[in-house]
N, C-alpha and C positions, 0 to 999 in steps of 0.2 A: 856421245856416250861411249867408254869404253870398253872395249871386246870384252873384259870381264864383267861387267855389270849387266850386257848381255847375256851372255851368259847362263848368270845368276837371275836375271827376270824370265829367259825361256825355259827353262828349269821349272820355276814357279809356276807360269804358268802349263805348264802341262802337268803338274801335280794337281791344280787346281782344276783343269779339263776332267780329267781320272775323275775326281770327288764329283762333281757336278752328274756326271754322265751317268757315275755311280747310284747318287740321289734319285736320277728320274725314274727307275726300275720300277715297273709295278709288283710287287708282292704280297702274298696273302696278309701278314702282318707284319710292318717292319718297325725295329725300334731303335732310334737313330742315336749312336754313343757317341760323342767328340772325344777321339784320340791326340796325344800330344806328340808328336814324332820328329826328333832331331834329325837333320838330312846332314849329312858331311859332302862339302863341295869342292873338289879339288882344281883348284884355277893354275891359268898358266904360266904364270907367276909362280909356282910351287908355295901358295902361301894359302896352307888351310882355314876357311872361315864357315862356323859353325851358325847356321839360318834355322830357328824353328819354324814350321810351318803347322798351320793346324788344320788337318784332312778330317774326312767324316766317313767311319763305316759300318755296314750294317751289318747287325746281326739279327739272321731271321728266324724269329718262333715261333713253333709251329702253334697255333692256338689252343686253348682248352676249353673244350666244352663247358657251358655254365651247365651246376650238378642238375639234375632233374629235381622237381618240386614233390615232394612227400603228396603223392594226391590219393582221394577218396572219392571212390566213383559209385554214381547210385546212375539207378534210373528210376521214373516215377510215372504214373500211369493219367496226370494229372499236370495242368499251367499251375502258377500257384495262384492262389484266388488274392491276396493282397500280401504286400509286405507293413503295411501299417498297423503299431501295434495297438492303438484305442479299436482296429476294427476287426481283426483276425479272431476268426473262428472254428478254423478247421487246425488240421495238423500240420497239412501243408504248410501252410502260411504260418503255422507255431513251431516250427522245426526252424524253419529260414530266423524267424524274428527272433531265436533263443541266442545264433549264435553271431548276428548283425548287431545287436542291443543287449546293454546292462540292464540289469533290474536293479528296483530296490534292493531283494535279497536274494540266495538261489537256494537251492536244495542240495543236500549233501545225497550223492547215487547210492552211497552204502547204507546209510543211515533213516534215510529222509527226514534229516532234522533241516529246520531252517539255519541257513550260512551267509556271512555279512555275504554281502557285492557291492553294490555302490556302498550301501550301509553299512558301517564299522562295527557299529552298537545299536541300541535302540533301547528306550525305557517306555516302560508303563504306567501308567496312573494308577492311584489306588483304587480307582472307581471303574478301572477298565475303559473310558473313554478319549481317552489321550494318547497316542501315539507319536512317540517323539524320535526321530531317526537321524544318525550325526552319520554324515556323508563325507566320502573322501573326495578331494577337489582335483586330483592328478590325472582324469579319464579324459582324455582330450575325444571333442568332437570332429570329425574325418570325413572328407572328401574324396573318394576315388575317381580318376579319369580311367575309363576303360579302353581310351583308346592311345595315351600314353604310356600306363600303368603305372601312372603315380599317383599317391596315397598322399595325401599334402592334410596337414590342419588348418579346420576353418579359421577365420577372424572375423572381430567385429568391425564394422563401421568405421572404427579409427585406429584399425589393424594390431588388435590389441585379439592373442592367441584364444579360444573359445574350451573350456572345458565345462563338463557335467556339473549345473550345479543343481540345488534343491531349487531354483526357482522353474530348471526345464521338466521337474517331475511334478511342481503344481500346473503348472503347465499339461501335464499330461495326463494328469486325473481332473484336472474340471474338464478339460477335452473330452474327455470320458462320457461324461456325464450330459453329454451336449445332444438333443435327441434328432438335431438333420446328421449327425454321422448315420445314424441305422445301425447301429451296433448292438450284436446281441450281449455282447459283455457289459454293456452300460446299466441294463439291469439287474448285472449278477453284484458290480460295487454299489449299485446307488443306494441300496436300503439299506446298506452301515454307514456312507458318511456322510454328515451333517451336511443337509444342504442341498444335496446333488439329486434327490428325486423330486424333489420340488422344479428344478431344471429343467431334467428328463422328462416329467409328465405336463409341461408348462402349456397350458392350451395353444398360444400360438407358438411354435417353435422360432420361427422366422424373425419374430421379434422379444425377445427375451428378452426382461429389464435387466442393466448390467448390475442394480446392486442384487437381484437374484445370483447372477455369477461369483460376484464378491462373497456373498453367504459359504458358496461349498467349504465347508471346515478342513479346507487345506490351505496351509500357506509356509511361508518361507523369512522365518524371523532374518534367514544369514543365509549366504548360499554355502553354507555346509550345514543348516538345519532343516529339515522337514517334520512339519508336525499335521499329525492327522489326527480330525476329533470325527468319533463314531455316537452315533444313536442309540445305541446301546453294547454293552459289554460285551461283543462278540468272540467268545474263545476262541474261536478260528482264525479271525481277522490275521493274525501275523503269519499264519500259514499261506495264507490268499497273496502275500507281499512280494511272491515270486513270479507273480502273474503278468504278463508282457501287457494285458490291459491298463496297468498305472505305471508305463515304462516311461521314462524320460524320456520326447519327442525335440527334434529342434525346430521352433516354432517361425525362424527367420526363413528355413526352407521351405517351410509348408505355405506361408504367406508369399512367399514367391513365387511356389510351382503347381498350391494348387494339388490337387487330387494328382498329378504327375509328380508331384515330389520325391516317388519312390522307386521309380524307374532308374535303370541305372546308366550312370553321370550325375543325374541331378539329387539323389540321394545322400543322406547327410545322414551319417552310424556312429555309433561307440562304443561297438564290439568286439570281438576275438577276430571275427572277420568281413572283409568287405565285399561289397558288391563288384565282382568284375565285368559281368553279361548276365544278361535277361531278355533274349529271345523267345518271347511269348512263343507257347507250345511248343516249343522244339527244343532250350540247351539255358540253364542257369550255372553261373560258374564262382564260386566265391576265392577270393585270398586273403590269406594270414595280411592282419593289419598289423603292420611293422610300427606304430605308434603307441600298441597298447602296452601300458606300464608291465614288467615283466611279471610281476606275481600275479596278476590275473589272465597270465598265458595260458593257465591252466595245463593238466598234466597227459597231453596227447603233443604228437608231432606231427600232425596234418596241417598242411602248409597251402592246397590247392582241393576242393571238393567240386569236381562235375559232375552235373546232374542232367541226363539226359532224358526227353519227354518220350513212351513209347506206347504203342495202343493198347498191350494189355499187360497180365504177368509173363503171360509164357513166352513175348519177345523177350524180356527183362530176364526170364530166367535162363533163356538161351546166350543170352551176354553174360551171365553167370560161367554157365559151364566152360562159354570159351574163355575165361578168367579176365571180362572186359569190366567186372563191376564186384564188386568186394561182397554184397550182399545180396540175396533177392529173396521176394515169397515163393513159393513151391506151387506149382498146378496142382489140383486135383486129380487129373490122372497121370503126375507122374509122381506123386507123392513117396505110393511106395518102393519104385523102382528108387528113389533118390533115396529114402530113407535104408534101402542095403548096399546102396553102392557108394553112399556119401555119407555113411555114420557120423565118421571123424568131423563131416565139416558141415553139422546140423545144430541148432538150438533149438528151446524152446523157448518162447518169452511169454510172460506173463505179462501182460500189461495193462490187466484190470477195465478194459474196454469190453462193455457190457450194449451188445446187437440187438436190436430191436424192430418190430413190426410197426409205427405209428400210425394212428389213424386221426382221422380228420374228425371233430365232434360235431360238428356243424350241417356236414353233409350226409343227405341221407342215403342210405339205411345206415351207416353210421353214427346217425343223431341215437341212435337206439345203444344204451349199456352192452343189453341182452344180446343185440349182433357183435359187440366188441367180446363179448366173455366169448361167446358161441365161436368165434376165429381165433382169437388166443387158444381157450382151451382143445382144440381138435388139431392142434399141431404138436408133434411129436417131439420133443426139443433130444430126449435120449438117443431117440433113432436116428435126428438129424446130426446132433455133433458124430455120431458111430460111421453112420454110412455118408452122407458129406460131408462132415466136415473131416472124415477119418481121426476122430479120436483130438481133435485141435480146439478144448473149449472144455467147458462146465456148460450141462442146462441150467436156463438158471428163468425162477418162477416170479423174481421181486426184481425190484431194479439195479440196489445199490450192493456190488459184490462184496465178497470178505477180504479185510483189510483195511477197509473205510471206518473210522471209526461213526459207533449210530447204528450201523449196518445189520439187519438182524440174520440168525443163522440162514447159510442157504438152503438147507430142506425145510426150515419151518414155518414160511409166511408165503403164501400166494397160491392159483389154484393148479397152476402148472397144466401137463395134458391130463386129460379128462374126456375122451370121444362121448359118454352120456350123459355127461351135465352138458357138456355141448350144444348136443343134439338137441335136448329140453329146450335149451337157450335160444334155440336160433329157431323152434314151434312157438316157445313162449310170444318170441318177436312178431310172429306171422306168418314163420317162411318155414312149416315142416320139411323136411327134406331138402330144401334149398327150394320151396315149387315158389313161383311168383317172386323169386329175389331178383332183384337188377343186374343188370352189367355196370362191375366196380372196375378201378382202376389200381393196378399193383406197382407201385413204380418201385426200380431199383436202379443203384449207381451200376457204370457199366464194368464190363468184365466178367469171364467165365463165372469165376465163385461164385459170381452176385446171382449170376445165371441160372447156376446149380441151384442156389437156395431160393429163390424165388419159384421157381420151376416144380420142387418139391412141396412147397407148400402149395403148391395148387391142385398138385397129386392128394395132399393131405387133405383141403379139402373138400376134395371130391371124395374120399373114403371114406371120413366121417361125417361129413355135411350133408352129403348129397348132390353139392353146387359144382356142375359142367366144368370143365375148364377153360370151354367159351364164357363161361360166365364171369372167369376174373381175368379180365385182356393186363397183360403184363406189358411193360416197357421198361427201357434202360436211357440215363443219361447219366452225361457224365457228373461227377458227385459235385462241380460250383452249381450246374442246370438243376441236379436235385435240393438242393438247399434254397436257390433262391423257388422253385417251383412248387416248396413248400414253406415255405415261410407265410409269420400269421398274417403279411401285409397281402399275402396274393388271393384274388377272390377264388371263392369256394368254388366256382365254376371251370375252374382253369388249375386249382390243386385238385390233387390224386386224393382217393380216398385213401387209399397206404399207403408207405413206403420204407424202404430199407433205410436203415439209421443206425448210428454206434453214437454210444458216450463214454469218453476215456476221462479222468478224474484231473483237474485243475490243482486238488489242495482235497488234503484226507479226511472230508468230513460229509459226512451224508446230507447234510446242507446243500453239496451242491450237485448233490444228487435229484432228490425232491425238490430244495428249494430251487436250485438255478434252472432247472427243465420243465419242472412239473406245475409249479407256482402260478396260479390264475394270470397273476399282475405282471407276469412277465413281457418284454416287448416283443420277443422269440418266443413266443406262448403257440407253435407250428400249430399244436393237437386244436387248439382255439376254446379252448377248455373254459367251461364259465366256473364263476369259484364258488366253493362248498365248505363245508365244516374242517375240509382235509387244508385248506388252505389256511383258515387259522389257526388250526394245531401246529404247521409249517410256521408261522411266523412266531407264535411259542416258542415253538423249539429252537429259532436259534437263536433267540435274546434269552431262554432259559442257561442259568450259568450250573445250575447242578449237572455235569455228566451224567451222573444216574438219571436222570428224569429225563435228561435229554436219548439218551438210550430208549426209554420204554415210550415215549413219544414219537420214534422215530419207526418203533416197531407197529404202534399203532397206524401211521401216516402209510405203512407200505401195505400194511391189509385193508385198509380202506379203499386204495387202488388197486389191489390184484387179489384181493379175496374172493371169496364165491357172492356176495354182495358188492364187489369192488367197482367202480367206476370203469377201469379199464382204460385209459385213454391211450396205452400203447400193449401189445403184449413181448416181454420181457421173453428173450430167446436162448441168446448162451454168453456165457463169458468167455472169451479168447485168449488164449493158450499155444498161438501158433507158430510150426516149424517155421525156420528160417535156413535158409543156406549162408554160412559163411567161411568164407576160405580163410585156413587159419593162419593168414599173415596179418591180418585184422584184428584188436584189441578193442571190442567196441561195448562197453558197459550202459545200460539201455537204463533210459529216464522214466519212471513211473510217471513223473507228475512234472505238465510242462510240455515242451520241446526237446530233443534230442540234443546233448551238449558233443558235439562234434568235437571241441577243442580238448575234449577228456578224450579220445578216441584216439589209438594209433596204429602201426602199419611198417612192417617188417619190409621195407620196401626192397630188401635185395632181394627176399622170398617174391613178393610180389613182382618184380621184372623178371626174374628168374621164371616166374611162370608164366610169363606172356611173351617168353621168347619162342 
């Protein structure tokens, strides 16, 4: 080889040494450019020969943080009792499934008029028994892995993409209707639609003949039609269509997983947000589904909602103050000190949830009217919302508050407090003065509040009854323990003779007031109520199409139970009205009817980090 092609290869190769040695560096992020660089090489020949060579170098940038995730932080004093929407029947569990799942239609938060959702349109029959629903086909069905964090769309069998059609909402209302779920919502749809209580009441459940199943008058001409045929002309009915009880379910997941289906991983949604974590008692975490078609994003910027599980309010409200949680309820005793130091960053919300005493009918001295009027009436409902509940509620004497349409005025129907018709009441029964009455059972969901108001009533009465406070042994559980511990499956020997209970409104009609709680024939019938005259008037009234008629029926049906002859099967306490803390980086417009719509909800989020600095 000659001196110059030496040279010119030793050359090379130490440019190439440089690059290499260059390359191996470890660095935080490096992003590798290929440079084109002419080298001039002067040989000893004096004869210039122009060599490209192609070297590599790096230029290092510094990284950038990914921006932080728009979140919404709650805590909750409560596991949530289910994510399945044929079974949910508290708030908990109707909060989560509002913003996991689509409904048929939702509700408009300024208006409360019904607004498409899945459904674009919908027609009626002239006879009011047809309900015809034209569905949009674009809402894909969604899998989150939580421990990837990806958001993937399901497919079928021969990996063909999975979207929302009309056949996963027949699907999810004869589901409904199916009576081994346990559901207490199965008996609030099955007396409107064709089919489904014949289901629900089928003597042996276990073996259901399938053309009973085929009967339920829903079905799926097209999967962008859904058509529901009712038993009679229910005016409400298309109010009810918002209700997560007839939500489209995907029936491939459930047939795989089982009562685990809704756990998260194995969970199948198609809503605004998905399941990220679900650490029983301890932390649920949801994320913005990056899938969902963009017009139904709805009109909030919450991208992340944690929800952490805590033992009462006053932790929850102590994560408030330190600015760890956007919302909280207010303690009783620190109410007023917040209400002048935290004006600016207080509400009230009305949310038409009307609190209650229920009593068991079954059990005695509860089998007795005269002991139910006699504990109703010698409770103070004025005195309690003034001094517990500080001013946070309406008493209220009937069940169904104002705003419902039915609902009759609130001071006009019920006996409300009364300490000497009481007192009569509870002689008339046997027990003058409380002498020779039992030791009953008071149950309440846990937590100070519940505390206070349980507590007080037994102050109550002892002042006007006469009965000890040894006499009514109080306890607390947590409100899934109280719910199943009163439910009408569990025997009378093992349920409380009372207990603390709320009912917040489904759909604005006093139907599902009386009818969906009070109604003999219900499968959730807790009170174990045998049926009377007031229960046919109920069935009256909500196949009656005259509003007016339905109004004076309805006023009827609430002094029949809460008048001074009323049955009594719960006594009716206050309507709730209560403060809230919210910091006001938070835009959060509150759902009367329903679940909480989070994805209408948003959050000044440079306010918010700014104050958790």
């Amino acid at each position: 080889m000659s001196r110059n092609k030496w040279i010119i290869l030793i050359l090379v190769l130490v440019l190439g040494a440089v690059a290499l040695s260059a390359c191996s560096q470890a660095t935080p992020e490096v992003v590798e450019k290929v440079v084109e660089k002419t080298v001039v090489v002067t040989q000893v020949v004096e004869k210039e020969v122009e060599k490209t060579v192609v070297v590599e170098k790096e230029v290092v940038v510094t990284p950038t943080p990914a921006p932080e995730p728009v979140t919404l932080r709650f805590y909750s004093t409560t596991d949530i009792p289910t994510l399945d929407p044929q079974i949910a029947e508290d708030v908990v569990s109707i909060n989560m499934i509002e913003n996991l799942f689509v409904h048929l239609t939702n509700y408009d938060l300024e208006t409360a008029e019904i607004i498409p959702e899945t459904a674009t349109s919908w027609d009626i029959s002239d006879d009011g028994l047809t309900y015809t629903f034209h569905l949009r086909t674009d809402i894909p069905w969604v899998k989150h892995n939580p421990v990837t964090g990806e958001t993937v769309q399901e497919v079928d069998d021969e990996g063909n993409p999975r979207f929302v059609t009309a056949n996963d909402f027949v699907y999810g209302i004869k589901r409904a209707c199916d009576p081994n779920l346990g559901s207490y919502y199965s008996s609030i749809v099955a007396p409107l639609i064709v089919g489904c209580e014949e289901v629900l009441n089928y003597e042996d459940p276990e073996n259901i003949p399938q053309e009973l199943v085929d009967a339920i008058g829903v079905e799926a001409p097209d999967v962008e039609t859904l058509v529901i045929k009712l038993n009679f002309p229910a005016s409400y009915f298309l109010s009810m269509t918002p209700m997560w009880t007839m939500a489209a379910v995907p029936q491939w997941a459930i047939d795989e997983h089982g009562e685990k289906w809704i756990e998260a991983g194995n969970i199948v949604t198609n809503g605004r947000f998905v399941l990220n974590e679900w650490v029983h008692g301890v932390r649920r975490t949801l994320l913005r589904n990056p899938l969902m078609p963009e017009d139904m994003y709805g009109d909030g910027n919450i991208e992340k909602i944690v929800i952490n599980v805590v033992p009462d309010v006053s932790t929850g409200y102590a994560l408030w103050l330190n600015n760890e949680v956007e919302t909280s309820g207010i303690p009783d005793a620190e109410l007023q000190a917040h209400l002048e130091k935290y004006a600016d960053e207080t509400v009230q919300v009305p949310d038409l949830a009307v609190f209650y005493f229920g009593f068991r009918e079954t059990k005695p001295p509860f089998d007795d009217p005269r002991v139910r009027r006699a504990f109703s009436a010698a409770f103070d409902r004025e005195k309690f919302v003034q001094e517990v509940r500080q001013g946070q509620g309406l008493p209220m004497k009937h069940f169904a508050p104002p705003g419902i349409f039915g609902a009759p005025p609130i001071d006009e129907v019920g006996v409300g407090f009364d300490p000497e018709f009481a007192k009569q009441q509870l002689a008339d029964a046997g027990y003058p003065n409380c002498e020779g009455f039992p030791t009953v059972t008071l149950l309440g969901y846990s937590g100070q509040s519940t505390l206070n108001w349980i507590e007080f009533a037994q102050k109550q009465w002892q002042e006007h009854l006469g009965c000890s406070p040894d006499v009514i042994q109080i306890e607390q559980q947590s409100f899934k323990e109280l719910l199943a511990a009163t439910a009408a499956s569990t025997p009378d020997e093992e349920a409380p003779h009372m207990w603390t209970l709320g009912w917040g409104p489904d759909y604005p009609d006093e139907n599902n007031w009386v009818g969906d709680v009070l109604w003999c024939e219900n499968p959730g019938n807790r009170m174990k109520r045998e049926c009377t005259e007031a229960d046919d008037l109920i069935v009256q009234a909500r196949e009656e199409t005259d509003p007016d008629k339905r109004v004076d029926m309805y006023r009827q049906i609430e002094e029949m139970f809460f008048g001074p002859d009323g049955e009594m099967p719960m006594a009716p306490l206050f309507l709730r009205i209560a403060y809230v803390a919210e910091h006001g980086w938070v835009t959060a417009p509150r759902a009367l009817f329903g679940g909480e719509q989070f994805y209408n909800w948003s959050i000044d989020q440079a306010a918010q980090m700014a104050a958790g600095k």
